[in-house]
N, C-alpha and C positions, 0 to 999 in steps of 0.2 A: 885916593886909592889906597885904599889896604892890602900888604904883601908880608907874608909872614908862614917863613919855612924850617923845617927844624938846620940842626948846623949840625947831626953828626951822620955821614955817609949819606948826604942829600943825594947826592948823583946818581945812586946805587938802587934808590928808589922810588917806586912809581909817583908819580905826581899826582892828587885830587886838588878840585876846586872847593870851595865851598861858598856858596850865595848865599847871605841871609844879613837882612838891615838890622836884626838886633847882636849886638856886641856880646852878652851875654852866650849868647847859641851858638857863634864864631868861635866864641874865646874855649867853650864845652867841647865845639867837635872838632877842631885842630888838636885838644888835647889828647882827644880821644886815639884821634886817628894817627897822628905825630907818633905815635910808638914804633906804626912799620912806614907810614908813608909821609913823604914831602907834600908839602899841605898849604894853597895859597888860598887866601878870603879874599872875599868881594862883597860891599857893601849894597850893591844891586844891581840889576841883569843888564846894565851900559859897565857897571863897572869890571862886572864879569866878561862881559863880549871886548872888551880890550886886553883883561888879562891871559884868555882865552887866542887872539889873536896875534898876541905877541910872544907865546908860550906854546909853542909847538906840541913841545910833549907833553901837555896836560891827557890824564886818561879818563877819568870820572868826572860828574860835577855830580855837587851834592845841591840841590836848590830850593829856600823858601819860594811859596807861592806871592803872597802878599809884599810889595814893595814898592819903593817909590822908584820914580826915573822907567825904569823896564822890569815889568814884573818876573816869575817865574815861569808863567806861560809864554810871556813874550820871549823871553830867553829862547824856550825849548821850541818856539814856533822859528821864529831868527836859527838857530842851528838848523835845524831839518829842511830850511828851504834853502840852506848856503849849498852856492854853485861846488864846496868844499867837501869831499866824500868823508874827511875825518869829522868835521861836523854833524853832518847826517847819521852818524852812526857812533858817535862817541855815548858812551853810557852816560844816564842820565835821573839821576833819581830824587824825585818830589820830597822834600820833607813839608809834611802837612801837619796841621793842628787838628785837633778834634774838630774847633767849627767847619771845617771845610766838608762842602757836602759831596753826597754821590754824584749829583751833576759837575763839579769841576775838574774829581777823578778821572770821568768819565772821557770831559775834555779836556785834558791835557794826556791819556790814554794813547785818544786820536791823534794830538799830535807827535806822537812818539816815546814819550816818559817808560820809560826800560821799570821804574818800579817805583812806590812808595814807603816810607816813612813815619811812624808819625812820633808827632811832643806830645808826651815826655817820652825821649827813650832809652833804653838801658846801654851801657858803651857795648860790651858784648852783642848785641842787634848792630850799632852801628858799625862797629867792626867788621863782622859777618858779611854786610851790604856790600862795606868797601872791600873785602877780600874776591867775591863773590866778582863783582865785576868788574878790577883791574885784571882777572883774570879772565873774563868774558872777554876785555877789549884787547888782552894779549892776542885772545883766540880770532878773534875778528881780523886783524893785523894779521896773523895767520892765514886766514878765509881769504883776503882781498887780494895777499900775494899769488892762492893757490889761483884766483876768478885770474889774477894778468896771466900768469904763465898758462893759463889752459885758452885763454885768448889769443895767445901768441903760438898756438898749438893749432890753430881754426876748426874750435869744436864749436863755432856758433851756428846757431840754427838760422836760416836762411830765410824764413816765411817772415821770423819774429824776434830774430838776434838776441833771444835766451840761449841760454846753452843747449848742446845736446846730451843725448842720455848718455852718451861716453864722459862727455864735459863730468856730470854731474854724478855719476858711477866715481872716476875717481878725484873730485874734489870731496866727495864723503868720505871715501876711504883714507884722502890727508888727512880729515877732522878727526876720523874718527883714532888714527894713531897719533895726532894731536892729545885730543881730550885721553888717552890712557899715558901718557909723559907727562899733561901738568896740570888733568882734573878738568872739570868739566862738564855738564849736561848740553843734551843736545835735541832736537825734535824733528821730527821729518814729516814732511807734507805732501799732499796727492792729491790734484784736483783733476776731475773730469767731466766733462759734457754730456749729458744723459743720453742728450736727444741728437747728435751730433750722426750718428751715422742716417738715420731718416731725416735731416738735413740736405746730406751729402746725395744722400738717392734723387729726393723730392727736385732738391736746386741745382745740382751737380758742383763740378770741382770748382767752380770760379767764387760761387760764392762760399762754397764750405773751405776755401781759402783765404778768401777776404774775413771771414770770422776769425778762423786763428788766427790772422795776422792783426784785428782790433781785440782779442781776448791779450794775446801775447801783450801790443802795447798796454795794456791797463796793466796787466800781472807784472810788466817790468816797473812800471809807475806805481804801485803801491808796496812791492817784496824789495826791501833792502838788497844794497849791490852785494854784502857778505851771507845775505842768505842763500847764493845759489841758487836761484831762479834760472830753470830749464822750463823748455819743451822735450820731452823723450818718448814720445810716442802722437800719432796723429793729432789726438785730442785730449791728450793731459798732456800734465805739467806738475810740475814737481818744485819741491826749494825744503833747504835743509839749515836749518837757524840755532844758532846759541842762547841757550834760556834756560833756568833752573825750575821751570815748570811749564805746567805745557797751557797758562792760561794767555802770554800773548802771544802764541800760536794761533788759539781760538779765537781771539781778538782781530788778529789779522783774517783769520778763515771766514770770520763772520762778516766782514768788512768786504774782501774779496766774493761771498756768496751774495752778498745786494749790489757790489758793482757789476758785478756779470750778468745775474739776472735781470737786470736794469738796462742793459745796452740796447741802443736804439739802433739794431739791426732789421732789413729790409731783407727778403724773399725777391722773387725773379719777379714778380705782380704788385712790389712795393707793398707789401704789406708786413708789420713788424713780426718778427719770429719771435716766442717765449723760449729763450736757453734757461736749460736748468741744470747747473751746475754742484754735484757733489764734491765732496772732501772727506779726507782721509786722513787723521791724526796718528803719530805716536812717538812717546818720551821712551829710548831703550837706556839700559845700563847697561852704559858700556866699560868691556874687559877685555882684556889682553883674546881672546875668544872670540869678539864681536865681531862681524863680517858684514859686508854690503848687503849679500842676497837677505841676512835675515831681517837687518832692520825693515829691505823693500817687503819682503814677504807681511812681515807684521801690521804694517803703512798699508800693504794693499786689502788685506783683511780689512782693516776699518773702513777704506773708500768702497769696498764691495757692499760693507753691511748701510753705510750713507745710500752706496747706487741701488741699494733691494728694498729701499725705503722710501714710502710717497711722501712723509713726512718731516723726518730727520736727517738732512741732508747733509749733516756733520758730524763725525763720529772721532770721537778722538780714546786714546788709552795712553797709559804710562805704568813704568815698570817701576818709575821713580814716587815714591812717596810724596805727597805735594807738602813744601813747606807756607813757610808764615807770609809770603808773598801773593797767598792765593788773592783772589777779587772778592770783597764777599759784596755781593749782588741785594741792593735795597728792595722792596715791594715795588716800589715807583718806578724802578730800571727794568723791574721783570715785567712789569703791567707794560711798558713802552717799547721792550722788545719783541712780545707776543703780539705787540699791534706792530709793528715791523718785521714780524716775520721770521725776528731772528731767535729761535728755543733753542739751542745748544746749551747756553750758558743757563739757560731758566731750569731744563733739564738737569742738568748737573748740581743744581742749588736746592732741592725742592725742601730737602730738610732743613737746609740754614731758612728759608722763604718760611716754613713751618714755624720754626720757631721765632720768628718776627711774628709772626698772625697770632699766636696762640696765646697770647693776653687777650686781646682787642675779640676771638674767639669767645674765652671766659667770661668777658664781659658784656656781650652780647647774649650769649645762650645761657641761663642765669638757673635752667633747668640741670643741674649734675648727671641723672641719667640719659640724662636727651647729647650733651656734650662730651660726654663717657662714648657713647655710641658713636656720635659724630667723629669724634677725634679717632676711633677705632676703626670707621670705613674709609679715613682720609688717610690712615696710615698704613693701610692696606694697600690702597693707590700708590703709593710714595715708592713700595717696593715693586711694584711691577717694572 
């Protein structure tokens, strides 16, 4: 085991981990990071789950994917499934190599990975990373104290033991004079039931109760215990998360819109009901100004324009410029989510999607005024 922490006013600050079986890239980002943070290495994801378990106050981990003993996935899959809530939600961020492709992004995404990296990278990036989310995991630690004491207030919802809309009214309002004291982004979420009221006519209250009470347990099983996961009205639900952009929002939105619509719910004649579930995105900037009713007011704009759509069941917005943490979306992940149904993220890409094609375009259409023309009707589409 490798331990290795700076010696001046260690106590004073945050702890990061850092995973990675080459010596070279330990020895790079302790240096890095040593200037504001106490900094321990681990030579691979057994060596880290001990340092980690015997280190209470660790707040980040920084982790190679590739290694021996337990890899970086196993790592991050072993945290997220520990009975340990600071596990499950402790910041977690991939440092990946060029070879690593979009499919193992993708999964380790799912299992929870808060954000990537990759070699070669500049210390300013990895600094930024590490500022970014000892400061998320401060705010989380914030978030978990506001979910005890609003628990020990009995603002839980009784069908589904989410919060209710009191709960979650003022656990916002703590984040949100949180995040203007020590910095911060934030995104709020809005999911609701399309079909949920001719449900409730068709089958009446029995069974339009046993659904929100199987929508609630999934929504508690998939939305983090610090994202404030409510119920606050019949048939939405709400949760309100820490993130500097609002793509694992959409990640999680798009995840919760195939498990919902998936559930193998029964009618009074046993026959399975199609729920179709919308959502509602958005990232505010907030300021000494910001209030509850606006960010809901903003949040419910997008789940209206989701719920007045046959198509788009996801609609997200942000006030916040998207940094360097975006996803950027391969051909192959967009061809696989249109065959799963999930377009949000395909939606949102079409000009990065563009500019992957538009070689492989050229070299196909070998006529200039034929692909002059082409590329001028497909860029027309792009802005609609």
């Amino acid at each position: 085991m490798v331990v290795t922490a700076t010696s001046i006013s260690s106590q004073e600050k945050a702890k990061i981990l850092v995973v990675d079986d080459n010596r070279v890239i330990r020895t790079a980002v302790r240096k890095i990071l040593s200037i504001k943070y106490d900094v321990l290495d681990a030579v691979d994801g057994e060596d880290a789950w001990s340092l980690l378990t015997s280190n209470r106050d660790i707040e980040v981990v920084f982790s190679d994917l590739q290694m021996p003993e337990l890899d970086g996935c196993g790592l991050l899959k072993r945290m997220r499934e520990s009975d340990d809530n600071k596990f499950q939600n402790m910041p977690f961020i991939i440092i990946t190599s060029l070879e690593d492709n979009d499919d193992i992004k993708q999964k380790v995404y799912a299992y929870g990975a808060d954000d990537f990296i990759t070699k070669p990278f500049e210390s300013v990036q990895l600094l930024a990373r590490a500022n970014t989310f000892v400061r998320l995991g401060s705010a989380a630690k914030q978030a978990h104290s506001s979910i005890q004491e609003c628990k020990k207030q009995s603002t839980s919802d009784g069908d589904t033991s989410l919060g209710t809309q009191a709960y979650f009214e003022r656990s916002v309002n703590q984040s949100i004079a949180y995040i203007n004291r020590y910095g911060g982004h934030c995104v709020m979420m809005l999911i609701e039931i399309d079909n949920f009221k001719s449900i409730f006519i068709k089958n009446g209250k029995d069974v339009a109760v046993n659904l929100v009470t199987m929508i609630g347990k999934l929504f508690k099983e998939i939305v983090r215990t610090e994202d404030n996961a409510s119920r606050i009205s019949l048939s939405k639900y709400s949760a309100f998360l820490y993130c500097d952009n609002t793509d694992r929002a959409v990640l999680l939105a798009e995840r919760l819109h195939v498990e919902i619509a998936n559930l193998h719910f029964l009618d009074n004649n046993q026959e399975k009901i199609d729920i179709i579930p919308s959502i509602g995105i958005f990232m505010p900037s907030i300021n000494k100004h910001t209030t509850f009713d606006e960010i809901y007011r903003k949040t419910e704009y997008c789940l209206k324009s989701a719920l007045s759509s046959k198509s788009i069941k996801i609609v997200s917005n942000s006030e916040i410029p998207n940094t360097d943490t975006a996803i950027t979306l391969s051909v192959t992940d967009a061809m696989r989510m249109i065959q799963e149904g999930n377009v949000t993220l395909v939606n949102q890409s079409k000009e990065q999607l563009f500019d992957q094609i538009e070689p492989l375009l050229k070299h196909i259409i070998t006529d200039n005024k034929i692909l002059e023309k082409f590329v001028d009707e497909l860029m027309s589409c792009l802005e609609v």
